[in-house]
C-alpha positions as CSV (number, residue, x, y, z in Angstrom):
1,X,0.0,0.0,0.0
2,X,1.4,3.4,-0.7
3,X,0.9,6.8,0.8
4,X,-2.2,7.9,-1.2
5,X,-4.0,4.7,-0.1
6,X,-7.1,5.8,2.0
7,X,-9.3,3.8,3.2
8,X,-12.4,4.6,5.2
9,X,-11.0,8.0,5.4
10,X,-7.9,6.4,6.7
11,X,-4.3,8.1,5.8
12,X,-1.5,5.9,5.4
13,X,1.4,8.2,6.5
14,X,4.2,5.9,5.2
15,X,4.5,2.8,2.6
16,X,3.3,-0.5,4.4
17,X,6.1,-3.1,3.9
18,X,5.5,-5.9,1.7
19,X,6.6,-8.6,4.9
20,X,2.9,-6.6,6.7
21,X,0.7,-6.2,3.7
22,X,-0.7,-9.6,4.6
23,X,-2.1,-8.5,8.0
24,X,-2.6,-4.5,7.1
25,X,-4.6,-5.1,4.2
26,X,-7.8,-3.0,3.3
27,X,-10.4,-4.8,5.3
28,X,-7.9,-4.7,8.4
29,X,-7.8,-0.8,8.0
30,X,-11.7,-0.6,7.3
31,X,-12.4,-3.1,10.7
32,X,-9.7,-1.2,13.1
33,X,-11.5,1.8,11.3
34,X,-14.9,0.6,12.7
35,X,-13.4,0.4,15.6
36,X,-11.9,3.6,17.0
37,X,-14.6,5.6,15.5
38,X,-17.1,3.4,17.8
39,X,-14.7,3.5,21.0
40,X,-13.2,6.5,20.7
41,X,-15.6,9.2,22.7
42,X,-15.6,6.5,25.5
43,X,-12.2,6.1,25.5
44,X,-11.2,9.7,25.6
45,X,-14.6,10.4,28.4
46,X,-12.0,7.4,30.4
47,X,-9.0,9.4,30.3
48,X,-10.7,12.8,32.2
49,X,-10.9,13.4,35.6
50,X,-14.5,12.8,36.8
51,X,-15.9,16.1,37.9
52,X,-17.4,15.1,41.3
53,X,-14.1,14.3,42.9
54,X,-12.0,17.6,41.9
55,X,-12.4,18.1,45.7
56,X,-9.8,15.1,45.9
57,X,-7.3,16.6,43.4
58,X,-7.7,20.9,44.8
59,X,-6.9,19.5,48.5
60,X,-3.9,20.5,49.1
61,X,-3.2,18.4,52.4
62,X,-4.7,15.6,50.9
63,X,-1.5,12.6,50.7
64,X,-1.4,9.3,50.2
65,X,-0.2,6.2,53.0
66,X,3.6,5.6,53.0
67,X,4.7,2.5,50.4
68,X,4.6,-0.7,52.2
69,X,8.0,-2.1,53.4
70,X,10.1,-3.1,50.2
71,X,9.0,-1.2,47.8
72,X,10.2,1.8,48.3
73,X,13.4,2.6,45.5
74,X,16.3,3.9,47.2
């Protein structure tokens, strides 16, 4: 596949090498595709901060409890 292929909307940014061109093929692109537009808004709401526990994060006093014994790195 070269850099003009586009699939799905898909940009290949570089040429796929003829040893992966067996697994990247078209319908590979189109499914992982499918997939990331499906995931994607739950998987970027996953990496936020939920709201209702900003009180957690603003507390300045707020630590966490010592490692246990062993793992701390010295």
């Amino acid at each position: 596949m070269s850099l003009t292929t586009s699939v799905l909307g898909v940009k290949l940014l570089q040429e796929v090498e003829k040893v992966y061109q067996s697994i990247l093929t078209p319908e590979a692109i189109k499914f992982l595709a499918t997939l990331h537009r499906y995931f994607e808004p739950t998987r970027r709401s996953l990496l936020d901060f939920n709201p209702q526990t900003s009180w957690i994060r603003e507390d300045l006093t707020w630590q966490a409890a010592s490692p246990a014994p062993g793992l701390v790195s010295i």
